[in-house]
N, C-alpha and C positions, 0 to 999 in steps of 0.2 A: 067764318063770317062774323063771328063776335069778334075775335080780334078788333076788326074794321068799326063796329061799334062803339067800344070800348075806348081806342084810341080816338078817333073822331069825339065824344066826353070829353076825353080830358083835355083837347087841341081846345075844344070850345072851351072849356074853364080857364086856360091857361089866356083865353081870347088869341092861341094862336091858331085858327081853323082857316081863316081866310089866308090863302096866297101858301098855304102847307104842301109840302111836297113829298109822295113817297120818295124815302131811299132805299127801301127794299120791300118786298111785297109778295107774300105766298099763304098759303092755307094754314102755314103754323107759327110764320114769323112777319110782323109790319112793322117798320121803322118808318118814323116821318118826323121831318124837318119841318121846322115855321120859326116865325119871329110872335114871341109875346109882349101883346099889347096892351095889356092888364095894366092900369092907372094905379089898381090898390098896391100893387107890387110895392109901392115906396111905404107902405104902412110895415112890414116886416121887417124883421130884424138882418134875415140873411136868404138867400138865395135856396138854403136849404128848410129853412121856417115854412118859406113859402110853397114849395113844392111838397113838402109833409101835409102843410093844410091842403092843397088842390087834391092830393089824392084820396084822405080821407074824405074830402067833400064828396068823392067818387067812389066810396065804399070798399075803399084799400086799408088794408093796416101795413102799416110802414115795417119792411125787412131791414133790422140790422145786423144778424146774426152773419158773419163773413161767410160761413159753410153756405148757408142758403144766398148769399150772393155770387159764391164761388157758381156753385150748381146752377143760378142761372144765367150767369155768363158761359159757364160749358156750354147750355143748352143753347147758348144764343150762338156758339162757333159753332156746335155740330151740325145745326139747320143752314148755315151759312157755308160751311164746307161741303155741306149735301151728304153729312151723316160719314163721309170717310174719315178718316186718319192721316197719319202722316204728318201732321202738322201739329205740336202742341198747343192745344186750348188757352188762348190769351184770360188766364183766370184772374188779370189785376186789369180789366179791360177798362170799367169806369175810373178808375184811380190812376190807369195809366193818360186817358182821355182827360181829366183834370190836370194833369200834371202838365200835357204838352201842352192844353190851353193857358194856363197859369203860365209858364214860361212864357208865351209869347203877352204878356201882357193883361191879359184877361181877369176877371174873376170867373169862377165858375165851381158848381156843386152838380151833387145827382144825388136822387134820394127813390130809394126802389119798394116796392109795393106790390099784395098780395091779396087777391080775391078767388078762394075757390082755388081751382088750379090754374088763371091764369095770375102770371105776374108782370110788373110794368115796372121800367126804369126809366127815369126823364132827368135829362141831364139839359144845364141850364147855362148860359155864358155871354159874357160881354166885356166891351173894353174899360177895363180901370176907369181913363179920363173920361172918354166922352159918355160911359153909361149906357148908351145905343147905338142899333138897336138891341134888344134882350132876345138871343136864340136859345129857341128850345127843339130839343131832342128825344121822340117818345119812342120805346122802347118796347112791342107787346107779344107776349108767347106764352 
């Protein structure tokens, strides 16, 4: 139930809460999709600025350490495969999701955060020209 909490924060800080949609949903993992509609957005530097402040504002200290991003991308495949095997853990999962959106024209960052033992990844994207709309991507386990 924190999870749901938690996430739900930062949609509202991000001003993406309205019109957000789960894309996955369980007692130990929530993903949800929205568009950010945050006006101050254009006051930052970069997409990853921005999303460093929004989590802090939400009592996260910012992960950069790759091992502990590795460890929660494992965790986010192992809940998503339902704890089996078989399939190797996508451990370059935000850097791979950067990449593919960059390729298709996008800008895009993700900046992952740490409170307690949950942690949260929110990955952020939009088209080069038009600038809109800003999707965002939370991430909570």
């Amino acid at each position: 139930m924190i999870i749901r909490a938690i996430t739900g924060r930062i949609m509202k800080s991000l001003e993406a809460f309205k019109g957000s949609r789960p894309i996955y949903d369980s007692n130990d993992l929530l993903i949800v999709r929205g568009v950010c509609r945050d006006k101050r957005f254009k006051e930052y530097k970069s997409i990853r600025e921005y999303l460093e402040e929004k989590l802090k504002e939400n009592g996260f200290e910012i992960v950069n350490n790759q091992e502990d991003i590795e460890l929660f991308v494992e965790k986010i495949d192992r809940i998503l495969r339902g704890g089996g095997g078989g399939v190797y853990p996508d451990t370059f999962g935000f850097e791979r999701l950067k990449r593919s959106f960059e390729e298709m024209g996008c800008v895009c960052d993700y900046v992952i955060g740490r409170k307690g033992d949950i942690t949260v990844g929110i990955s952020m994207w939009y088209d080069k020209v038009k600038k809109e709309p800003k999707f965002v991507e939370v991430v909570c386990c």
